[in-house]
VOFIKOL-649720 format. One line per field, with one value per atom (N, C-alpha, C): residue number from 1; atom name; y, z, x. Coordinates in steps of 0.2 Angstrom, whole numbers, plus 5000, padded with zeros to 4 digits. Example, Ala and Ser with C-alpha at 12.3 -4.5 7.8 and 13.67 -1.06 7.14 Angstrom:
2
n	c(1:1:1:2:2:2)
atom	c(N:CA:C:N:CA:C)
Y	c(4972:4978:4984:4989:4995:5000)
Z	c(5039:5039:5039:5035:5036:5039)
X	c(5066:5062:5066:5064:5068:5064)
This chain:
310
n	c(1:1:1:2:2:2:3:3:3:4:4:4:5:5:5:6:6:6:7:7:7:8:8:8:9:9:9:10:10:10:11:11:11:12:12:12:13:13:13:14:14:14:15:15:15:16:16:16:17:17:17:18:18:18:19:19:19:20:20:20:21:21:21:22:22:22:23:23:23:24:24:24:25:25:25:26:26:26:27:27:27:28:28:28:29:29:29:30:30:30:31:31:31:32:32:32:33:33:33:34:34:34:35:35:35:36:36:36:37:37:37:38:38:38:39:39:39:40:40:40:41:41:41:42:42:42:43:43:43:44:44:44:45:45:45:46:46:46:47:47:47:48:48:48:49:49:49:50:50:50:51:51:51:52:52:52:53:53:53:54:54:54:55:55:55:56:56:56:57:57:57:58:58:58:59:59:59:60:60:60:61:61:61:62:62:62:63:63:63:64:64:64:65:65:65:66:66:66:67:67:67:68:68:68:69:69:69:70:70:70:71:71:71:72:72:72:73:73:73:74:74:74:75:75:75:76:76:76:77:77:77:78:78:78:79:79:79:80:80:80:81:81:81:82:82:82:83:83:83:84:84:84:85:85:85:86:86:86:87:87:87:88:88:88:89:89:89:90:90:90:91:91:91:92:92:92:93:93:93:94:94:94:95:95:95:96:96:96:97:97:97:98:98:98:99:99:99:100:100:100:101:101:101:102:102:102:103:103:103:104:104:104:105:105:105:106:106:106:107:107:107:108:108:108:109:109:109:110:110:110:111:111:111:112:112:112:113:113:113:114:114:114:115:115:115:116:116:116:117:117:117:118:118:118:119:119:119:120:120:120:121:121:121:122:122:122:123:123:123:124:124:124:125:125:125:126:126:126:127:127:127:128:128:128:129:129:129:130:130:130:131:131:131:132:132:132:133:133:133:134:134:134:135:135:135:136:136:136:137:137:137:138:138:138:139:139:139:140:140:140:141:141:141:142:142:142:143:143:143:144:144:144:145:145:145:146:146:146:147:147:147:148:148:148:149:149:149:150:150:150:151:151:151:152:152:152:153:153:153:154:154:154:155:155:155:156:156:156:157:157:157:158:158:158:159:159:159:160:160:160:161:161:161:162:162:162:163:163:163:164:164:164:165:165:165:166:166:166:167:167:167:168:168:168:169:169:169:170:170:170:171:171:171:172:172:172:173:173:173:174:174:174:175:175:175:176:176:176:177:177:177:178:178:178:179:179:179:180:180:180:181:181:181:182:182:182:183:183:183:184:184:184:185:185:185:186:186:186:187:187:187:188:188:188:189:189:189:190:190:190:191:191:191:192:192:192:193:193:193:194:194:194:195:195:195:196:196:196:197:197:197:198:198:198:199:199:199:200:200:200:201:201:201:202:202:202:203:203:203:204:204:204:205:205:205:206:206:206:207:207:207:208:208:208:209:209:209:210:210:210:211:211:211:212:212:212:213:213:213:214:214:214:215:215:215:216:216:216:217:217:217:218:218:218:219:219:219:220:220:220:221:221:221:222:222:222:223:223:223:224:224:224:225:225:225:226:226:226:227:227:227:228:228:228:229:229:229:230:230:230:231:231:231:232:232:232:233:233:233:234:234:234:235:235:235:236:236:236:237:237:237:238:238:238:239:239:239:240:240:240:241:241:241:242:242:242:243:243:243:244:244:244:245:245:245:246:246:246:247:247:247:248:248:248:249:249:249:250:250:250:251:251:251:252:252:252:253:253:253:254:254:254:255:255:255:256:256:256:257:257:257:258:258:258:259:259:259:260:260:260:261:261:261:262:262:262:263:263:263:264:264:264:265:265:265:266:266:266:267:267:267:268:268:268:269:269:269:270:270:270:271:271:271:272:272:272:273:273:273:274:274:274:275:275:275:276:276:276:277:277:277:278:278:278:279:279:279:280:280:280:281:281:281:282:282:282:283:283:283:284:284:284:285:285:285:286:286:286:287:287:287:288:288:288:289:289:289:290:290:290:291:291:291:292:292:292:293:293:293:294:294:294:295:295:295:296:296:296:297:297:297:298:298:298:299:299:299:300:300:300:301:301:301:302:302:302:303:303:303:304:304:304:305:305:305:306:306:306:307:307:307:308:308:308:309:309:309:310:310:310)
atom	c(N:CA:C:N:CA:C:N:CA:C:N:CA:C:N:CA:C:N:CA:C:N:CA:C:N:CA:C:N:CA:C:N:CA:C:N:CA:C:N:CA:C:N:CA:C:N:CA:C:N:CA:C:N:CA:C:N:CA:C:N:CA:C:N:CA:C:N:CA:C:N:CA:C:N:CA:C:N:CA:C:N:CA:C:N:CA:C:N:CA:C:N:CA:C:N:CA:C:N:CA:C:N:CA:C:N:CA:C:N:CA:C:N:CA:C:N:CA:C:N:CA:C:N:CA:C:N:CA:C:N:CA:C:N:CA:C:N:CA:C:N:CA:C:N:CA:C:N:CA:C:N:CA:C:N:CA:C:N:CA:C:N:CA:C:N:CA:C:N:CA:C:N:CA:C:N:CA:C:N:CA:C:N:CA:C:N:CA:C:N:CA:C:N:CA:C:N:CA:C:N:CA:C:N:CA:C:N:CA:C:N:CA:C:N:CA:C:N:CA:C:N:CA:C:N:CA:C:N:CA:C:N:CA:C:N:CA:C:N:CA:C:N:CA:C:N:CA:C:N:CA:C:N:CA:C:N:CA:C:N:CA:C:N:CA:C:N:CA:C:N:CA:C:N:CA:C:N:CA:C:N:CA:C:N:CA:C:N:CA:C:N:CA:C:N:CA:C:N:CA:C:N:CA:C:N:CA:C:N:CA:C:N:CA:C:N:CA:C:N:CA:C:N:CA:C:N:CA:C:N:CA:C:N:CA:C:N:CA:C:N:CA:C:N:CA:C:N:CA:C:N:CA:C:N:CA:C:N:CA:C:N:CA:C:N:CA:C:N:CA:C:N:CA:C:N:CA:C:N:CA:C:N:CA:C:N:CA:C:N:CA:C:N:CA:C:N:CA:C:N:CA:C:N:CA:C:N:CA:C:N:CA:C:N:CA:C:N:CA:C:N:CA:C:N:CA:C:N:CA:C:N:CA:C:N:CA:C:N:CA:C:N:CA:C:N:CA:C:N:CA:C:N:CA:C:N:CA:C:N:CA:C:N:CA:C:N:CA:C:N:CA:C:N:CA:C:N:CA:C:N:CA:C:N:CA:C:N:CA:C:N:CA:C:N:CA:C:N:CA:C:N:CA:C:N:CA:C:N:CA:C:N:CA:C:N:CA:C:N:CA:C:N:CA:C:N:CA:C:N:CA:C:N:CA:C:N:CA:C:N:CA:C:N:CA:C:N:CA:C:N:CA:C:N:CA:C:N:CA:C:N:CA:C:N:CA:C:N:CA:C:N:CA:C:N:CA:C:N:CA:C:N:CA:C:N:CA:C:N:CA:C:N:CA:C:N:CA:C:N:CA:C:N:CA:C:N:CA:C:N:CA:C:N:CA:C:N:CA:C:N:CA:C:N:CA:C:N:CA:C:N:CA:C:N:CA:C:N:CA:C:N:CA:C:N:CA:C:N:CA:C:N:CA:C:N:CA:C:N:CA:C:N:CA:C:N:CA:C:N:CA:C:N:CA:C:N:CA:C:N:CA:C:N:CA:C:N:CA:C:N:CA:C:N:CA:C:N:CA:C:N:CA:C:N:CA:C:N:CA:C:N:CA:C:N:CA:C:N:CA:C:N:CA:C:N:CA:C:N:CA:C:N:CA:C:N:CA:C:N:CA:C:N:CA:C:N:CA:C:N:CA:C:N:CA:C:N:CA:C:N:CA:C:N:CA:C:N:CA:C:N:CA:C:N:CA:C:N:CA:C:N:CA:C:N:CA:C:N:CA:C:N:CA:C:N:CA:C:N:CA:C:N:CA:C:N:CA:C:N:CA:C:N:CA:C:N:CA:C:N:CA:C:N:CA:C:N:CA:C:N:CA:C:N:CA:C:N:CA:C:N:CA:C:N:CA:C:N:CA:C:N:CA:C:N:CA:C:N:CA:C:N:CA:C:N:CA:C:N:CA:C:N:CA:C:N:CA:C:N:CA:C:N:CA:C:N:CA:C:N:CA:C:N:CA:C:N:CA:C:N:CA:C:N:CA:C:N:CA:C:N:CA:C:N:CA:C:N:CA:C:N:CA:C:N:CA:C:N:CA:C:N:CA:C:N:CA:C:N:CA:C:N:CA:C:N:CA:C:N:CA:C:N:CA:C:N:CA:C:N:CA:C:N:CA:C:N:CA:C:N:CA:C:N:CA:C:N:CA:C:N:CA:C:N:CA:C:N:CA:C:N:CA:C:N:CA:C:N:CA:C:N:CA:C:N:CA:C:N:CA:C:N:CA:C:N:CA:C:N:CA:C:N:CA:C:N:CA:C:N:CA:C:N:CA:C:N:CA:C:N:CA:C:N:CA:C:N:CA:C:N:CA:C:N:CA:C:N:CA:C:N:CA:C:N:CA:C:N:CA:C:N:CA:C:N:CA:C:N:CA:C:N:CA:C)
Y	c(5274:5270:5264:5263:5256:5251:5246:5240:5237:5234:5229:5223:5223:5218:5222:5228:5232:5232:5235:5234:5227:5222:5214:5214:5217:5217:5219:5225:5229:5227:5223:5222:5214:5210:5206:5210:5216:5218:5222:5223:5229:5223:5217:5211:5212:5214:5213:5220:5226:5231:5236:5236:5240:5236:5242:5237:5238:5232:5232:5235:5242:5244:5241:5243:5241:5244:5240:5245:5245:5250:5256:5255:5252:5252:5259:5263:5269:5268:5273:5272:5272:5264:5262:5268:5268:5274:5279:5279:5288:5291:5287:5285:5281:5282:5278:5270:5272:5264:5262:5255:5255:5260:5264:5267:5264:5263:5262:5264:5265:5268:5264:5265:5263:5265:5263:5269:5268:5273:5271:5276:5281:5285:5281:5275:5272:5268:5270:5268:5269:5267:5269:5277:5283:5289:5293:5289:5292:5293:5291:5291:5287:5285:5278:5278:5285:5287:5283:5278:5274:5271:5267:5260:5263:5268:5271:5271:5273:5276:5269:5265:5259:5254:5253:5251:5254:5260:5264:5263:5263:5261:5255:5249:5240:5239:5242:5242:5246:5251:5255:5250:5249:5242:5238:5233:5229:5229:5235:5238:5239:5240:5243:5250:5252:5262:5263:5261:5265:5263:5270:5270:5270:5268:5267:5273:5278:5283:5290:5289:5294:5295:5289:5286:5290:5292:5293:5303:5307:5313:5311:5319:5320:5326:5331:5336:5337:5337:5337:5344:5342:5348:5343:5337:5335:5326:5325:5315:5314:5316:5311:5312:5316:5317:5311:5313:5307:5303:5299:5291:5291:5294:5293:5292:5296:5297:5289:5286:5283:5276:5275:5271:5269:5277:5278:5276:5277:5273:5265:5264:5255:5250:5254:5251:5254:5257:5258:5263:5266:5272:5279:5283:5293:5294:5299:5302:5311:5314:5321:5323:5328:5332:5339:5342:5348:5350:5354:5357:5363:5365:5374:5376:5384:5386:5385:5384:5382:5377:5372:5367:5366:5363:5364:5359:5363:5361:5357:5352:5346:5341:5343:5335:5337:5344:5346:5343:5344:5342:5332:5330:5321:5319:5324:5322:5320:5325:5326:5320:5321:5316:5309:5306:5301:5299:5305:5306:5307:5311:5313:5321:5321:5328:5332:5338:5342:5349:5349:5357:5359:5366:5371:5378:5378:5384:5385:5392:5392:5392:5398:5398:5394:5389:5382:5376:5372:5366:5365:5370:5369:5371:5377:5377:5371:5369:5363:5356:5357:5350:5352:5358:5360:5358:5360:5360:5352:5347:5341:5336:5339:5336:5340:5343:5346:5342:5341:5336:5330:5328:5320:5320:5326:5325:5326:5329:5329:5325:5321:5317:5309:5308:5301:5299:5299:5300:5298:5293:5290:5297:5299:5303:5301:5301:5298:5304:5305:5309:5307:5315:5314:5308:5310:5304:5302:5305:5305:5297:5293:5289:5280:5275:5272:5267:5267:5262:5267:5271:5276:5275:5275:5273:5268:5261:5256:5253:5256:5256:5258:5265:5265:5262:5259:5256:5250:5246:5241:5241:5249:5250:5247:5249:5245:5235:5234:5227:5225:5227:5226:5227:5232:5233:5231:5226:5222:5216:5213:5206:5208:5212:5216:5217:5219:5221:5219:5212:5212:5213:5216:5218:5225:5228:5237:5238:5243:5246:5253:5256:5265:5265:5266:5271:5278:5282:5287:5289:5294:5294:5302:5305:5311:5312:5319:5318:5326:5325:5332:5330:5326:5324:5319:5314:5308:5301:5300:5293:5289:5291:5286:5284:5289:5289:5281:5285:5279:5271:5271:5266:5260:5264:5262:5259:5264:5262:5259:5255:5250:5245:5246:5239:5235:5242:5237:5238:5241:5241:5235:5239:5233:5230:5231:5230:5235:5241:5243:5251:5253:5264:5266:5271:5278:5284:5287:5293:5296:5302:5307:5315:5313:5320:5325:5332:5337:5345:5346:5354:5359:5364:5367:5371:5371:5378:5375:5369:5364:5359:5358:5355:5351:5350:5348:5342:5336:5332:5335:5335:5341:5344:5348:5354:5349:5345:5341:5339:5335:5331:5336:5343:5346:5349:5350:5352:5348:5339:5333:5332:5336:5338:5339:5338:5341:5347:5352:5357:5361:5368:5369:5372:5373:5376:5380:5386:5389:5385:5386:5381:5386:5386:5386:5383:5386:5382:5378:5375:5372:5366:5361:5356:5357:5362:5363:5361:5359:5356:5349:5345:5339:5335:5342:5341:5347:5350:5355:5356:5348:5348:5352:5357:5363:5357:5354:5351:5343:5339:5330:5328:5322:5318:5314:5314:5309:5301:5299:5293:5292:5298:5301:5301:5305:5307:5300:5299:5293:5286:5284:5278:5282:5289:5293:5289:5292:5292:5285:5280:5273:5270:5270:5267:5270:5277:5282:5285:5287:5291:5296:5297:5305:5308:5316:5319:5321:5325:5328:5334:5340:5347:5345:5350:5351:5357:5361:5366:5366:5372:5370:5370:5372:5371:5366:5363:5353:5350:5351:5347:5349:5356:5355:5354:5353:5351:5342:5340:5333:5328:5332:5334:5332:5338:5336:5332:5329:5324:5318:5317:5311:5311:5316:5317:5318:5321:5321:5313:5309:5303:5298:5297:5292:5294:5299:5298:5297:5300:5300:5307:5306:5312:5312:5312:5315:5322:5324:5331:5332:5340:5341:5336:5335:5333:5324:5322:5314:5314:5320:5323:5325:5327:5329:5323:5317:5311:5309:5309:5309:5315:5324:5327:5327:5322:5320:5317:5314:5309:5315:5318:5322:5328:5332:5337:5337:5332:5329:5329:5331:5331:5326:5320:5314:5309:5309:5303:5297:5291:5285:5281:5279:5275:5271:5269:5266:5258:5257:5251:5249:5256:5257:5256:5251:5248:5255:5258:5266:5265:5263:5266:5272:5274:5281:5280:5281:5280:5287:5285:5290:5290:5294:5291:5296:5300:5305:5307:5308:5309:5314:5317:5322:5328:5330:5337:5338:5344:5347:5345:5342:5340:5347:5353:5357:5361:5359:5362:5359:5354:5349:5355)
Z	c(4838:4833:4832:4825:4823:4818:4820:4815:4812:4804:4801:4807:4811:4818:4818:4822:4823:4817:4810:4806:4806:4805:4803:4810:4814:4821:4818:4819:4816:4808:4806:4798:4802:4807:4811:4814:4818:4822:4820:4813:4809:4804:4801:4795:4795:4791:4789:4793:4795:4797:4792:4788:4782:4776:4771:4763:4762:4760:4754:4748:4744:4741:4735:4729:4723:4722:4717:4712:4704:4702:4695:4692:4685:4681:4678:4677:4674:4666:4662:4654:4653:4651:4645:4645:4643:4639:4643:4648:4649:4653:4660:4661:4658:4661:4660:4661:4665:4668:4671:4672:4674:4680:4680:4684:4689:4695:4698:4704:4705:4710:4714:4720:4726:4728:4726:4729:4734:4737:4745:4747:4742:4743:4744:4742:4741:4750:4752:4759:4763:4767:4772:4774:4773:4773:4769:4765:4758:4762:4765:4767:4771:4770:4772:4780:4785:4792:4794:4792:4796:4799:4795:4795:4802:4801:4810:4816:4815:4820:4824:4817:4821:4824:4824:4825:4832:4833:4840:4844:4843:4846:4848:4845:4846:4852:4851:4854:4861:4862:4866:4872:4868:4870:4875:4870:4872:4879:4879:4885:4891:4891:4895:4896:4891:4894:4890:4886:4882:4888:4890:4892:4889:4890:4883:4885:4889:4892:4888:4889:4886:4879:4877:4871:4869:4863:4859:4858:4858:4857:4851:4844:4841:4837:4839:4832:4827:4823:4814:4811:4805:4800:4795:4797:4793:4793:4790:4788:4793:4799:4805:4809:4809:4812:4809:4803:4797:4800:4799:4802:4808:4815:4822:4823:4819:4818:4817:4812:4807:4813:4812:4817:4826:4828:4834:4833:4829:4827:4824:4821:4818:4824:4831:4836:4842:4840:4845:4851:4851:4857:4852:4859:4856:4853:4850:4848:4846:4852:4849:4845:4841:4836:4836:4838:4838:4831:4827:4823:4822:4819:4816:4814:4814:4810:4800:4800:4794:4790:4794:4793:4785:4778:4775:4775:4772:4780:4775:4768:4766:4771:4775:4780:4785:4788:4795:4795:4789:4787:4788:4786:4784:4791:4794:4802:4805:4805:4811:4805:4802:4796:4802:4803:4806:4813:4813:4820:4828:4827:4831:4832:4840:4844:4839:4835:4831:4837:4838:4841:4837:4835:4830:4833:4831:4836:4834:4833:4833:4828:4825:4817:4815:4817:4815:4819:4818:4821:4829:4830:4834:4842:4839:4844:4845:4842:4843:4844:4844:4846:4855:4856:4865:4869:4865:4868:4868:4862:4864:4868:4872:4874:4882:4883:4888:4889:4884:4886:4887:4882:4886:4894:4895:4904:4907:4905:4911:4911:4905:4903:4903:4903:4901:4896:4890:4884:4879:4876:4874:4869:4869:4862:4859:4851:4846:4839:4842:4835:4830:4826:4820:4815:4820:4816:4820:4826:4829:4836:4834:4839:4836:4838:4838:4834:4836:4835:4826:4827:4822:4816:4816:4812:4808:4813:4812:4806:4809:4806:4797:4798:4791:4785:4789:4784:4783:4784:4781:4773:4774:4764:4763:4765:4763:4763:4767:4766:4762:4760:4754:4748:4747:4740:4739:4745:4743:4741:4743:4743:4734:4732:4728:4720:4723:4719:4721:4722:4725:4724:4719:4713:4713:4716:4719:4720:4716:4720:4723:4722:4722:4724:4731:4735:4734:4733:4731:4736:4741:4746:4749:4749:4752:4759:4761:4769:4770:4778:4781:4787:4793:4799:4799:4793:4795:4797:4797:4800:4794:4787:4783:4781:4780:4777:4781:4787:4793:4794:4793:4793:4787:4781:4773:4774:4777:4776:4781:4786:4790:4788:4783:4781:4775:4772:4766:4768:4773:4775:4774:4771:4768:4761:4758:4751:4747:4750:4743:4746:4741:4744:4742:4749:4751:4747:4744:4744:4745:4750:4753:4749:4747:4743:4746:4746:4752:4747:4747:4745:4750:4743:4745:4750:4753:4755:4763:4764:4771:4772:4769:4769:4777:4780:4787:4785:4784:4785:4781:4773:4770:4774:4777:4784:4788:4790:4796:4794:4786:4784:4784:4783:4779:4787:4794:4798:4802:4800:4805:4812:4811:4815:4814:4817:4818:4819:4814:4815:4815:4816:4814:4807:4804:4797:4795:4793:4791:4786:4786:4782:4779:4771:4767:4762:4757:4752:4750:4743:4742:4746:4749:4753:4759:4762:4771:4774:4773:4775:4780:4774:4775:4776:4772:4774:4778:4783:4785:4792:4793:4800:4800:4804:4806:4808:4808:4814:4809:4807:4807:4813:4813:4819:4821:4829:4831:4826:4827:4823:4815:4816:4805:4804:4809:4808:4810:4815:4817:4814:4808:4806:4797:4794:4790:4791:4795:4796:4797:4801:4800:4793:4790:4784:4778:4777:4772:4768:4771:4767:4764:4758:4754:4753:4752:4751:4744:4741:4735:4737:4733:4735:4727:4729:4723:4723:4718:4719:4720:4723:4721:4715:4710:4704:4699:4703:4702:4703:4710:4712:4710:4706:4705:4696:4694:4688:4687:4692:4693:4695:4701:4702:4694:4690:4684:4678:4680:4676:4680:4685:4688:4687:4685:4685:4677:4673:4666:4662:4664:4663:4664:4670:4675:4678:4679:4679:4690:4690:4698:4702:4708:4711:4717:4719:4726:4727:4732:4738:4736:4735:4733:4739:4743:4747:4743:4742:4738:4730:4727:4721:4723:4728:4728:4725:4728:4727:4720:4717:4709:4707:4707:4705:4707:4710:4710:4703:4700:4694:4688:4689:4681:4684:4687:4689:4687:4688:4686:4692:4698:4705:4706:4703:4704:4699:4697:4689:4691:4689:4690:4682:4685:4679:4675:4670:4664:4666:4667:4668:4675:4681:4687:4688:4694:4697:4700:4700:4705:4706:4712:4714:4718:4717:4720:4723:4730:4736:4734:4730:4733:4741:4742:4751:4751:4752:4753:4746:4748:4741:4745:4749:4754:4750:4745:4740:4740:4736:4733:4725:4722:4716:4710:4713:4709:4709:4713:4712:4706:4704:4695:4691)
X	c(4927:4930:4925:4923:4919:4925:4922:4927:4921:4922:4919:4915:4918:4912:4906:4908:4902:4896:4898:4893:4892:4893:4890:4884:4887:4884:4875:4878:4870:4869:4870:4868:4862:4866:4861:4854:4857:4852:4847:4846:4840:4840:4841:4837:4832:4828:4820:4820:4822:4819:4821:4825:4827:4828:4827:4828:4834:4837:4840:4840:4845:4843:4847:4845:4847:4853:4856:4863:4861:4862:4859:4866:4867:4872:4871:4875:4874:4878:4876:4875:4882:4885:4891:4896:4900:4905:4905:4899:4901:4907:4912:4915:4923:4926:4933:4933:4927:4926:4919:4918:4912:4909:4904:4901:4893:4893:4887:4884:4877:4875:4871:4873:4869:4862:4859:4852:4849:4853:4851:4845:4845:4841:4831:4834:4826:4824:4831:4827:4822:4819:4814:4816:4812:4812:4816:4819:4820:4830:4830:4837:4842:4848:4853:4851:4849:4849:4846:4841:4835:4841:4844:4848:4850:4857:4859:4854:4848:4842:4839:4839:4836:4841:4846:4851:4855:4855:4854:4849:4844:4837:4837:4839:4839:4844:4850:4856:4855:4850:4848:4845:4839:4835:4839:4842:4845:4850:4853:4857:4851:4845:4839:4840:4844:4844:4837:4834:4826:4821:4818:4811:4807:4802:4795:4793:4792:4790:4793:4798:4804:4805:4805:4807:4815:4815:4822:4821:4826:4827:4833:4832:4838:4838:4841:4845:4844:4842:4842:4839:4843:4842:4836:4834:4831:4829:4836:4834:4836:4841:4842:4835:4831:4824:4819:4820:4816:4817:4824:4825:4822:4825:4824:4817:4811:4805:4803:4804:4803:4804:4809:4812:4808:4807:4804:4795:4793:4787:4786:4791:4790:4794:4797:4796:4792:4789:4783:4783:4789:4791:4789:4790:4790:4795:4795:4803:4800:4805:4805:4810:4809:4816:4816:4822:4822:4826:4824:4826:4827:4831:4833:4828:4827:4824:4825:4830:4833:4831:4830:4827:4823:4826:4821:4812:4806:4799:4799:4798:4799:4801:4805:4804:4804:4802:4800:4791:4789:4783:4783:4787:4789:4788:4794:4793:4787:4783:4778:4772:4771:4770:4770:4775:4777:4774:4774:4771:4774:4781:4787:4784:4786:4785:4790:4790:4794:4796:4801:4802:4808:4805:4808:4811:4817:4820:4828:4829:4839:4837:4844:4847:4852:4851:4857:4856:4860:4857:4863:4866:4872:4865:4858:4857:4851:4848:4844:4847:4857:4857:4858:4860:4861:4855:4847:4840:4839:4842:4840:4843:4850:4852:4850:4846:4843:4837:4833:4830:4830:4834:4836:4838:4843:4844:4838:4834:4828:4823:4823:4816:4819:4826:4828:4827:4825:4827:4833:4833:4841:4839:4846:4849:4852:4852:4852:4856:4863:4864:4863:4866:4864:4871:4873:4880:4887:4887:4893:4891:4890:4888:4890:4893:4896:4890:4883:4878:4873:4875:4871:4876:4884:4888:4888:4889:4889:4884:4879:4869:4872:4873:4875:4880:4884:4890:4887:4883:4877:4876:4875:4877:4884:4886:4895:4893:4893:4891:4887:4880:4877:4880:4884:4887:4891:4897:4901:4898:4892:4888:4887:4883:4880:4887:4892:4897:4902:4906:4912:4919:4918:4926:4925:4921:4919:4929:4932:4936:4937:4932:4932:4924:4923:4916:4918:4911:4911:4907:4907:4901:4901:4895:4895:4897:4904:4905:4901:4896:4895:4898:4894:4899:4903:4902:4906:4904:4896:4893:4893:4891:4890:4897:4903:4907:4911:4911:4917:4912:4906:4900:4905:4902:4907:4913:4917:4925:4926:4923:4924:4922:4917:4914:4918:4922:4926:4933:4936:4942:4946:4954:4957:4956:4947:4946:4946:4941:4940:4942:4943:4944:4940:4941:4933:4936:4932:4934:4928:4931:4926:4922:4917:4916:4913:4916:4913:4911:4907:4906:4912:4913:4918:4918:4911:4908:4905:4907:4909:4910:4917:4924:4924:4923:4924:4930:4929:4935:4941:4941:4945:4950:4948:4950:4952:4950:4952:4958:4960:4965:4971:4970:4974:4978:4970:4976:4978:4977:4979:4975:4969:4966:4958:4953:4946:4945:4942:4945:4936:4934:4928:4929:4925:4924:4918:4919:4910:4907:4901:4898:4889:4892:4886:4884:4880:4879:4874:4871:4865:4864:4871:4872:4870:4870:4871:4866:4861:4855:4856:4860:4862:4870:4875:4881:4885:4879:4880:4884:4889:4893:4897:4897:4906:4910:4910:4919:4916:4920:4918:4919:4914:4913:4920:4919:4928:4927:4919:4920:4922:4919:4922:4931:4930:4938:4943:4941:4945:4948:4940:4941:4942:4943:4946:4951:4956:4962:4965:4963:4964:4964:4958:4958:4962:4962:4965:4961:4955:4950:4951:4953:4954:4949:4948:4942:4945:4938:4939:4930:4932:4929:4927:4920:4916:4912:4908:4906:4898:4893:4888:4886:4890:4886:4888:4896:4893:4890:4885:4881:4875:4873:4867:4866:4874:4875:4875:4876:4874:4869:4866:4857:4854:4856:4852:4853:4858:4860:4858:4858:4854:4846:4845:4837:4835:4838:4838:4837:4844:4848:4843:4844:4842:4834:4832:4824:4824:4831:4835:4831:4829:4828:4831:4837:4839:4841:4843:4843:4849:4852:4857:4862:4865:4869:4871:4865:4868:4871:4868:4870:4879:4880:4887:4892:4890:4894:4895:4890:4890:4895:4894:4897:4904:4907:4915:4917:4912:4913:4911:4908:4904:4907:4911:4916:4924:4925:4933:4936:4932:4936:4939:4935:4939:4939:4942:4942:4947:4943:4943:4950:4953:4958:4954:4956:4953:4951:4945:4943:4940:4940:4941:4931:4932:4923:4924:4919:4919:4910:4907:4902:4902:4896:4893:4887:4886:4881:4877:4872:4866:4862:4863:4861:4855:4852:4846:4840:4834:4830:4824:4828:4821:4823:4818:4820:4813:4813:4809:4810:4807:4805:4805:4800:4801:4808:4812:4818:4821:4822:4827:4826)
């Protein structure tokens, strides 16, 4: 469970170690109401995970559990490696990532890029998150998920505080859910003010599923998203501050998100990864339609694509 404390906490403890991103007015009339995006996607490794990574590491620190020896271990199908990486170098420790074979190599490539031990292995991320926590127990090693962790959450919802500073009459956050860490980050941050609404591909629905059985439930999981929204079960963090604050989801198809994709990129001159395009495709789908006059931002959070895919 994270509160609004938590994130101000870690919006202290990473200042100056992530950017502030911008907000994009998007084009007049085309909505029922004003429409705006977060472009988080311009953060440090092209995604909102540094903010969690470094803020798990500081906090890490601070506790004395980081050995400079050991440094940080984590799981990823991708951006949580990126960040971990990222982060694990701009303070000065190792960091290794186990990833799927799955893995798309635009950021298996980024990773080692960075300069993180890369270990590749498993047809899914369920087994590369068992191998990394094997390692953490025998090497010491803080681990550092991909989003189920109180300090990795908190790190994310930072976009929420910014975008409240940035837009404070925000009533409707639009944000992409797989396991739940940016989604509970957000909605702790504006809790009380403003509504989340959670948008998930239909083809792994994890909170969705969880709302409808009252419960965290597993779910199969495919699709052009699964990469990045590819959690089978939401995280307890996810789910638990879901349910507190009243986060509703809304399903969309891949051929919303890859129809949105190119209107972000046609439009806007936008390139993020199908899983941040999901968020947008709740607005240009009709999944979710905003009432007449309605502040609606939509958090782009990732841009680790393949360019010739648009």
């Amino acid at each position: 469970m994270i509160t609004r404390l938590d994130v101000d906490q870690a919006a202290t403890r990473t200042q100056g170690l992530t950017r502030v991103t911008p907000l994009l007015a998007a084009d007049p009339s085309t909505f029922a109401g004003p429409v705006w995006f977060k472009c988080e996607y311009l953060q440090h490794t092209g995604t909102f995970k540094a903010r969690g990574a470094l803020n798990k590491i500081l906090a890490s620190q601070e506790r004395g559990e980081l050995r400079q020896d050991a440094g940080v271990v984590v799981a990823s199908g991708g951006n949580a490696g990126l960040a971990n990486a990222y982060a694990a170098a701009r303070l000065g420790i190792p960091a290794t990532v186990f990833v799927p074979e799955s893995a798309p190599a635009v950021k298996v490539q980024k990773i080692k890029a960075i300069g993180a031990t890369v270990v590749q292995g498993g047809a899914e991320y369920a087994v590369a998150y068992e191998a990394a926590l094997a390692h953490a127990e025998e090497t010491g090693a803080v681990y550092c998920h991909a989003y189920d962790q109180p300090e990795i959450a908190a790190g994310a919802g930072v976009v929420g505080v910014e975008l409240l500073t940035q837009l404070p009459d925000v009533e409707t956050i639009l944000v992409a859910v797989g396991g739940g860490g940016l989604m509970a980050g957000i909605a702790a941050a504006v809790e009380g003010r403003t509504k989340v609404v959670a948008v998930e591909p239909e083809s792994a629905p994890s909170l969705h599923a969880a709302l409808e059985a009252g419960q965290p439930v597993d779910v199969a999981v495919s699709g052009i998203a699964a990469d990045s929204l590819g959690a089978r079960r939401i995280g307890e963090i996810g789910w638990s501050v879901a349910v507190r604050t009243g986060v509703g989801s809304v399903l969309v198809t891949d051929a919303d998100i890859i129809a949105a994709r190119s209107v972000l990129w046609s439009q806007y001159r936008i390139v993020v990864e199908h899983g941040a395009a999901a968020a947008f495709a709740a607005l240009t789908s009709g999944a979710y339609t905003p009432a007449p006059g309605e502040q609606v931002a939509v958090i782009l959070c990732g841009a680790n694509t393949d360019p010739a895919t648009l």
